[in-house]
Phi, psi and omega in degrees: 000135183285147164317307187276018160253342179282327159325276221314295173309302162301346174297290183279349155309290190306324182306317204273338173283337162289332151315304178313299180316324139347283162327309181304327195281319187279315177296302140013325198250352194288332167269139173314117206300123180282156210280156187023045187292130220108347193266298195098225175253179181308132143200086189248120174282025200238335161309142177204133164317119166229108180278097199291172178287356178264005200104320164303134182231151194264115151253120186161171163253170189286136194087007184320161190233048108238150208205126176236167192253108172243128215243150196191139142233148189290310161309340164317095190280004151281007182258011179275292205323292157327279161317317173283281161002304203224339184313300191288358189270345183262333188286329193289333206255339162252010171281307196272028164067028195267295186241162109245154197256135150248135156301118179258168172204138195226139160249007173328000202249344213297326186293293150002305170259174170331322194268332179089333186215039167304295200302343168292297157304314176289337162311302169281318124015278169309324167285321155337297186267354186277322200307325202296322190061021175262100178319268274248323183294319188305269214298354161293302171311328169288318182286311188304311162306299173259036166189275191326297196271346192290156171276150192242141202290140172095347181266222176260142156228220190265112177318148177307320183291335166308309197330305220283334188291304185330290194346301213284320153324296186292346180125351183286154180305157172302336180294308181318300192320312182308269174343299188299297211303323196249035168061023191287353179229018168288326198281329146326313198276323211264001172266336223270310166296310142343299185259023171269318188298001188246323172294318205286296170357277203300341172280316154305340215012065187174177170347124186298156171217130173245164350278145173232106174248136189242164166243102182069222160269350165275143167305097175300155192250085169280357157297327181306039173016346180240016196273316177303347204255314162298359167261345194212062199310000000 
């Protein structure tokens, strides 16, 4: 082999390894720094979990003077995002009474896992612990589903009794614990979901997409990088 094809060749090794880096360095960047990293999840008790009859479940303290509307399938990996990203700056903004969130829960990702019906169990799941009405266990838990713990669609994910440990972790009662481990709210969560995915629609007027949030009726811009601090100053 001659020098100037071993030039040659080396040349296009390093281009292509400056390349790699290069990629690697922009997939590294693509989630957002996360915001009041450190704070954690709620923990004020005076927040508190309300699992409405439709499935939504309420987070915040009472009277709070703005209350937003969050569209979530548990499997979804930008509502992973969305949480790790944005959870403790939204947990500190329902700690100082500022803000509250209703939960929408969508299972449309149900195919996706392993199991066929995760996003559905984890739904319920949710109803399991909000019923309990301890803000701050709810919202450990809710960080434990959607970041620590979430599953990447198509791989494996968690069995009820994983669910129920989850539970048991953030601090929720044995009753909670009970309910996830025996399935006790899936066939509720899959009507429950069924009429967030229809509502979530009829707000799109298209297709469901998660995570989707409104204020009222608008639509938030969760690309905005300040949109948890405008909404709620």
């Amino acid at each position: 082999m001659s020098s100037a094809t071993s030039y040659a060749l080396g040349g296009v090794a390093l281009a292509l390894i400056v390349l790699i880096v290069f990629l690697a360095f922009r997939s590294g960047r693509d989630e957002p720094d996360v915001r009041n990293d450190g704070y954690g999840p709620v923990r004020d008790p005076g927040v508190v979990a309300v699992l409405q009859p439709d499935g939504v479940v309420l987070l915040g303290k009472p009277g709070a003077p703005k209350t937003i509307d969050v569209y979530e399938d548990p499997l979804c990996p930008a509502c992973g995002g969305l949480e790790r990203v944005y959870g403790q700056e939204l947990a500190q903004k329902l700690d100082e009474g500022k803000l509250a969130v209703r939960y929408h829960y969508v299972n449309f990702l149900d195919p996706k896992s392993s199991s066929k019906d995760y996003s559905t169990r984890a739904i319920a799941a949710n109803e399991c612990v909000a019923e309990a009405g301890n803000g701050p266990v709810y919202a450990k838990f809710h960080e434990l589903l959607f970041a620590s713990k979430q599953p990447k669609e198509g791989g494996d994910d968690l069995s009820n009794e994983e669910l129920s440990v989850l539970a048991r972790d953030a601090g929720a009662q044995e009753q909670a614990v009970q309910c996830i481990a025996t399935g006790a709210k899936v066939e509720s969560a899959k009507a429950h979901a069924k009429a967030a995915t229809d509502d979530l629609n009829a707000r799109l007027d298209g297709p469901a997409a998660t995570p989707s949030v409104f204020d009222g009726t608008n639509k938030v811009d969760v690309n905005n990088e300040e949109w948890v601090a405008q909404l709620a100053p």
